[in-house]
C-alpha positions in Angstrom: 0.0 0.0 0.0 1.3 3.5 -1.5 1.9 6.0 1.4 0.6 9.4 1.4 2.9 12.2 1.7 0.9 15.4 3.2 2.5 18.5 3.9 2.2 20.6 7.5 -1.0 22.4 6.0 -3.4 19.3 5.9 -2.3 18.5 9.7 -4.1 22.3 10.5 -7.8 21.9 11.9 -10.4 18.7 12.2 -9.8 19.0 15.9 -11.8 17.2 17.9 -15.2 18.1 19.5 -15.4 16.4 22.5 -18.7 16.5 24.7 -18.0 17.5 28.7 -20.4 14.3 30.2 -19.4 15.6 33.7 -19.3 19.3 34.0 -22.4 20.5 35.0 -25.9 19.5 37.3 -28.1 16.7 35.7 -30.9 18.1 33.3 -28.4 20.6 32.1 -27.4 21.4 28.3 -24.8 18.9 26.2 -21.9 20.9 26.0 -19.0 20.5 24.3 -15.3 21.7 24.1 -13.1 22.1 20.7 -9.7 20.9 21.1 -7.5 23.0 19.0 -4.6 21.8 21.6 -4.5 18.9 18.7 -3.0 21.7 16.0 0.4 20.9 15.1 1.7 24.1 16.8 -0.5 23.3 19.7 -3.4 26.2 19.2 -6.0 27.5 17.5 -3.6 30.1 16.2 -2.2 27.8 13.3 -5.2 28.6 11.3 -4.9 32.2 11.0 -0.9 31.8 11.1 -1.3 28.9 7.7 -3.7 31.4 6.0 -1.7 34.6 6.5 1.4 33.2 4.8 -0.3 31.4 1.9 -1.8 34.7 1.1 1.1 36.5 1.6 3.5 34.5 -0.7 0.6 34.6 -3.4 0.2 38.0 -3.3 3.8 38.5 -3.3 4.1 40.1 -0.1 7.0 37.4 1.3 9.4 36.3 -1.2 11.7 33.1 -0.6 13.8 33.9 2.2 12.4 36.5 3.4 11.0 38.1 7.2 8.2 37.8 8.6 8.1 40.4 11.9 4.9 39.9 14.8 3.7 40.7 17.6 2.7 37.9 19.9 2.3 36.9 23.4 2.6 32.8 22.7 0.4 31.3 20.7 0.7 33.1 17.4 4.1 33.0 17.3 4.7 29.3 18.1 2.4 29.0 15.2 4.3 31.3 12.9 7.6 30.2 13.7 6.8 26.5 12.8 5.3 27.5 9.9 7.6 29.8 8.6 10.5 27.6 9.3 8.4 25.1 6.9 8.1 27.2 4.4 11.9 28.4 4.3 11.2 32.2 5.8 12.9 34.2 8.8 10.9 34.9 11.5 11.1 37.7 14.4 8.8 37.4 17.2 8.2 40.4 19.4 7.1 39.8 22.9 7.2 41.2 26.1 8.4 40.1 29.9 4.9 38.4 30.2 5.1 35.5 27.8 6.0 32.5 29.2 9.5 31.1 29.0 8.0 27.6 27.4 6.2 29.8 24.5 9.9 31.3 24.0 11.4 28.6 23.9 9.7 26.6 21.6 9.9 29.8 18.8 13.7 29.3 19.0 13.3 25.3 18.9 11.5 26.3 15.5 14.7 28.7 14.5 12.5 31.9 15.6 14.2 34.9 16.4 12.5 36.6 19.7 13.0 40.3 20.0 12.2 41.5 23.7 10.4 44.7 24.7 11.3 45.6 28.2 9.2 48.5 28.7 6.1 49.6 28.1 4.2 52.0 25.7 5.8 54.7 27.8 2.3 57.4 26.9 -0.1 55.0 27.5 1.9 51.9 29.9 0.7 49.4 27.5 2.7 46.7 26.7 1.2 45.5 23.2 1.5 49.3 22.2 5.0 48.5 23.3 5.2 45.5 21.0 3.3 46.9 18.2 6.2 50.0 18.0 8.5 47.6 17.8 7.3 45.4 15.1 6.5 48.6 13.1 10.6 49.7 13.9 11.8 46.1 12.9 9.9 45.8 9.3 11.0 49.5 8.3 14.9 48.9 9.1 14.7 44.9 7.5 14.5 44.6 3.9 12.2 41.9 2.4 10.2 41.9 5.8 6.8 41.5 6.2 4.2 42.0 8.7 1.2 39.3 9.5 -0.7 42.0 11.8 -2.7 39.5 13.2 -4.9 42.4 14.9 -6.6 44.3 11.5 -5.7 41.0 9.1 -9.1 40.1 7.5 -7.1 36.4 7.3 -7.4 36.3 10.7 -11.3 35.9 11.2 -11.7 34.4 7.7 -9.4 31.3 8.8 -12.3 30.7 11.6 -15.1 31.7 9.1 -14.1 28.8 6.9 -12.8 26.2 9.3 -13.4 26.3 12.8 -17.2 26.8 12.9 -17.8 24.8 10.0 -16.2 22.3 11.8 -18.4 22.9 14.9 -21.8 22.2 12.8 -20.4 19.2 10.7 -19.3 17.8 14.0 -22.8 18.7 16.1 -24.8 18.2 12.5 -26.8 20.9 13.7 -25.7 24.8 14.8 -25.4 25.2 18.7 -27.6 27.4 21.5 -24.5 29.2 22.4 -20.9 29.4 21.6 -18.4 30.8 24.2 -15.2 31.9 22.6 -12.3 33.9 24.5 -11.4 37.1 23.1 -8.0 38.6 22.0 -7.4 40.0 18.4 -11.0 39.1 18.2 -10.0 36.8 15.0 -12.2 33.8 16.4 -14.7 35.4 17.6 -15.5 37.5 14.3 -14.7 34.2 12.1 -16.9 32.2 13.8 -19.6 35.0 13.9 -19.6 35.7 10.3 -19.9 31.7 9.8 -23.1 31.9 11.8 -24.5 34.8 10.4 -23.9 33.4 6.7 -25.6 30.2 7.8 -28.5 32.0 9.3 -28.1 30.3 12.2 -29.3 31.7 15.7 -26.6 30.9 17.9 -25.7 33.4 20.9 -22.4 34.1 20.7 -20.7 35.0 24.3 -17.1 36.9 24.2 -14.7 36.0 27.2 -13.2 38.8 27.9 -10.5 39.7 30.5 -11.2 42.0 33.5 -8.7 44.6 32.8 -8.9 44.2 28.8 -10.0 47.3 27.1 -12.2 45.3 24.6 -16.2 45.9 24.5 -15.5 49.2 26.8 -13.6 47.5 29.0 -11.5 49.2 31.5 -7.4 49.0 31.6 -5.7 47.1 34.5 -3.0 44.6 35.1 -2.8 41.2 34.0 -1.0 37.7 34.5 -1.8 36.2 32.3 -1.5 36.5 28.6 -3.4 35.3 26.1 -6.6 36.7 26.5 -7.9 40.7 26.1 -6.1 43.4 24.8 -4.3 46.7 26.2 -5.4 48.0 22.9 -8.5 48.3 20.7 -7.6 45.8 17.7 -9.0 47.1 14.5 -10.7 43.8 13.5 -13.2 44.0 17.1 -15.1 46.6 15.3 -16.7 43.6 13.0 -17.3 41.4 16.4 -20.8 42.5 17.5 -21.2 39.1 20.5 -24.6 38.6 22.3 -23.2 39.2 25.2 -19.5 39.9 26.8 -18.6 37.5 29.9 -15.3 39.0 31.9 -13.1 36.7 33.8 -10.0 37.7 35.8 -6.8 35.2 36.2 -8.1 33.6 39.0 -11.4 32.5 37.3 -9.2 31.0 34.3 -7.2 29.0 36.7 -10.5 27.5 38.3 -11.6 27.1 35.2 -8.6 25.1 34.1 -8.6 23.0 37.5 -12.4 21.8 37.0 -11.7 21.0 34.0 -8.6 18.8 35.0 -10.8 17.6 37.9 -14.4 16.4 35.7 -13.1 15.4 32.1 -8.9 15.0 33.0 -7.8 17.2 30.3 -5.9 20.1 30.5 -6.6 23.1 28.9 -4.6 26.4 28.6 -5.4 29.7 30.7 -8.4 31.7 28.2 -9.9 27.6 27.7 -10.1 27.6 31.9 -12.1 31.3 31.7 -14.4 30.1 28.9 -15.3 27.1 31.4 -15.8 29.9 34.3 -18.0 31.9 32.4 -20.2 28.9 31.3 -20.6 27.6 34.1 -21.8 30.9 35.7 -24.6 30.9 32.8 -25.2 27.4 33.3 -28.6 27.8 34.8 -29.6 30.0 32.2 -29.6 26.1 29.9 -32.0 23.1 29.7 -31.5 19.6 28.9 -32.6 21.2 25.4 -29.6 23.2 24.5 -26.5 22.8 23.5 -23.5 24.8 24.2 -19.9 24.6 22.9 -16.7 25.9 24.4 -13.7 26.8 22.3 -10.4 26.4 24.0 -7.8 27.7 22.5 -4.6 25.6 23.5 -3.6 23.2 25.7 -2.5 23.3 29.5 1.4 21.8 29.0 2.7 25.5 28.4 0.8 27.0 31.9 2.4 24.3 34.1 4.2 27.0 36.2 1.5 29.2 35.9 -2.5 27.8 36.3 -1.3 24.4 37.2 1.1 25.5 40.2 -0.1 26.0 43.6 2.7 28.1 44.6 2.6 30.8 41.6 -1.3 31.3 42.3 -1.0 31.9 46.0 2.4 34.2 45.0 0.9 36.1 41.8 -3.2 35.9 42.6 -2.8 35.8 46.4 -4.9 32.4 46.9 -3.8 29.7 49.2 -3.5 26.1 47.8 -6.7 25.2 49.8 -8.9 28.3 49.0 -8.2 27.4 45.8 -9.3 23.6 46.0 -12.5 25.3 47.9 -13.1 26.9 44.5 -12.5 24.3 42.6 -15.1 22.4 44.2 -18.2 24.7 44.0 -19.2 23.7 40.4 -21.7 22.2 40.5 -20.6 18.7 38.6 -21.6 15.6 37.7 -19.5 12.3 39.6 -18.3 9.5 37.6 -21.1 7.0 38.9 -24.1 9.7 37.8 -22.7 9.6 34.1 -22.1 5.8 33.9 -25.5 4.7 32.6 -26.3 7.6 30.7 -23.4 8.7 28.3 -23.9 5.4 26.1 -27.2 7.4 25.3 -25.9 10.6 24.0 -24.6 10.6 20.8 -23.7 13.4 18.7 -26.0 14.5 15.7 
C-alpha cells in the first residue's frame, strides 16, 4: 500500500469536538469543548498563522527567504515560527516580559528569532502598544520583511469563518444554542460570527473577555496572564458584535482550568479555563434542550508554572492552595457513577 505524503498544512484543523459528560448538574445542556490543543503548533492560532502566509506569498508580499516580523504573546508566534520555518522564511517574534518562557522557547526550537520589549508603551503603559512599535521599527529597518498584523488581518477571522465553525456544525450536524469563545485579536470570535451569520443560524455568541482588557469598553488594569484581552483596541473588534461579553480575571481562568482537569482530565490552557468559568456561571440560564460549545484555544502543558502551580497562584493571585481547591469544588458537577449509565445514550448528531 502507496503511502501518502501530506505537507504541514493538511495536519491544521479537524480538531476534535469532545462533549464535557461531567461538567455540569443533571438536566443541564450537552456541552461540548473544541480541542484546537490537537494543531500541530498546539493552538488555534495555526489557522490564521497557515492562511496569513499562503496569502502573503501569493500576493507576493513574502518572497523566498524573506522576514516575517509579529507581535505575539505565545500562541501566534509558536504557530508562525513552525510555519515559517516550513516554508523556508525568517521569523522575528516580538514579545514582552509576560510571555511564558515555554512559549519562548519553543519559537527558537523552531529557529525563531524573539526580540524583547522591556518597557512599556511609555504614553499610555501598554505593553502591546509596546510591542506593536517595535514590530512597526523592525519591518521599516529589515529589507524583504513583512508584517502578519494578526490584529486588523481580515485572514485572521476568515481562517475561523471557513474552518473552525464549519467544523463545529459538521461535528454537532446541527448549529449550537450558544458558543463561548475567549477574546483577544478578536479573529475567532468574528470568524466564527460571520460563519453563523452566513448560515443564518441563531446561535448566541458569548465573548470571554478579561477583566482589565480594554475590549467591549472595558477598563485597563493589570494582567497575568496573557493570552486573553487586549491593552489595545484591535481594529478587527469593530466587526465582532457578540450577544453578550462575559469577563473573567486570572483567578477565574485558573478555576476554570482545575475543573476541568478535575471532571473530564484534560488540561486546557489559561483563556480555555475562563471560557469554562463563564459557562458555568450561565449554566442555569440552559435546559436539557440546548447545546452549548466551548472553544479552547490551546492546551494546558505551556501553563504548568503558571494555572497548574499552587505556589505561583497563591504568590501572583494571592490564593492559598486550599482556598483554591475550595473553589474548585463549588461547580456544581456531575460524579463518575451519575454519568455511567447515561453517556452510552448521547450521541452526537
Amino acid at each position: 500500500m502507496q503511502n501518502t505524503i501530506i505537507g504541514l498544512s493538511y495536519l491544521i484543523g479537524h480538531t476534535p469536538l469532545v462533549e464535557l459528560t461531567r461538567l455540569g448538574p443533571e438536566g443541564g445542556p450537552r456541552v461540548f469543548v473544541k480541542l484546537e490543543l490537537n494543531n500541530p503548533a498546539g493552538s488555534a492560532k495555526d489557522r490564521p498563522a497557515d492562511r496569513m502566509l499562503n496569502e502573503a506569498i501569493d500576493a507576493g508580499l513574502l518572497r523566498p527567504g524573506g522576514t516575517v516580523v509579529e507581535s505575539s504573546s505565545g500562541n501566534f508566534g509558536v504557530a508562525l515560527a513552525q510555519q515559517a520555518a516550513y516554508r523556508g522564511l525568517r521569523f522575528v517574534c516580538v514579545v514582552d516580559p509576560r510571555s511564558s518562557e515555554v512559549n519562548r522557547r519553543l519559537i527558537q526550537a523552531y529557529g525563531g528569532v524573539l526580540h524583547m520589549v522591556t518597557q512599556p508603551d511609555p504614553i499610555h503603559g501598554d505593553w502591546l502598544r509596546a510591542r506593536i512599535n517595535a514590530v512597526e521599527q523592525l519591518v521599516a529597518a529589515t529589507p524583504g520583511a513583512w508584517w502578519p498584523n494578526q490584529y486588523a488581518n481580515a485572514d485572521n477571522a476568515a481562517a475561523h469563518r471557513d474552518t473552525t465553525m464549519p467544523e463545529v456544525l459538521e461535528s454537532l450536524g446541527f448549529a449550537p444554542t450558544s458558543l463561548y469563545v475567549a477574546t483577544s485579536s478578536t479573529g475567532t470570535l468574528v470568524g466564527c460570527q460571520e460563519c453563523l451569520q452566513q448560515g443564518g443560524h441563531g446561535t448566541h455568541v458569548i465573548a470571554v473577555d478579561a477583566k482589565g482588557s480594554v475590549l467591549f469598553g472595558g477598563e485597563p488594569a493589570e494582567r497575568c496572564l496573557p493570552g486573553m484581552g487586549a491593552g489595545v483596541i484591535p481594529p478587527m473588534s469593530k466587526l465582532a458584535h457578540p450577544n453578550r461579553v462575559a469577563r473573567v480575571d486570572d483567578l477565574d481562568c485558573v478555576v476554570g482550568c482545575r475543573v476541568l482537569v478535575q471532571t473530564e482530565a484534560l488540561l486546557v490552557g489559561a483563556s480555555a479555563g475562563g471560557v469554562v468559568s463563564a459557562y458555568l456561571r450561565d449554566q442555569g440560564r440552559y435546559t436539557e434542550e440546548d447545546t452549548v460549545v466551548l472553544i479552547a484555544h490551546d492546551g494546558g502543558a505551556r501553563y504548568l508554572d503558571t494555572v497548574y502551580d499552587d505556589n505561583w497562584v497563591d504568590t501572583e493571585l494571592g490564593c492559598t492552595a486550599v482556598e483554591l481547591q475550595q473553589r474548585v469544588a463549588r461547580p456544581c458537577t456531575r460524579s463518575v457513577h451519575q454519568i455511567s449509565c447515561s453517556v452510552g445514550n448521547r450521541d452526537i448528531g
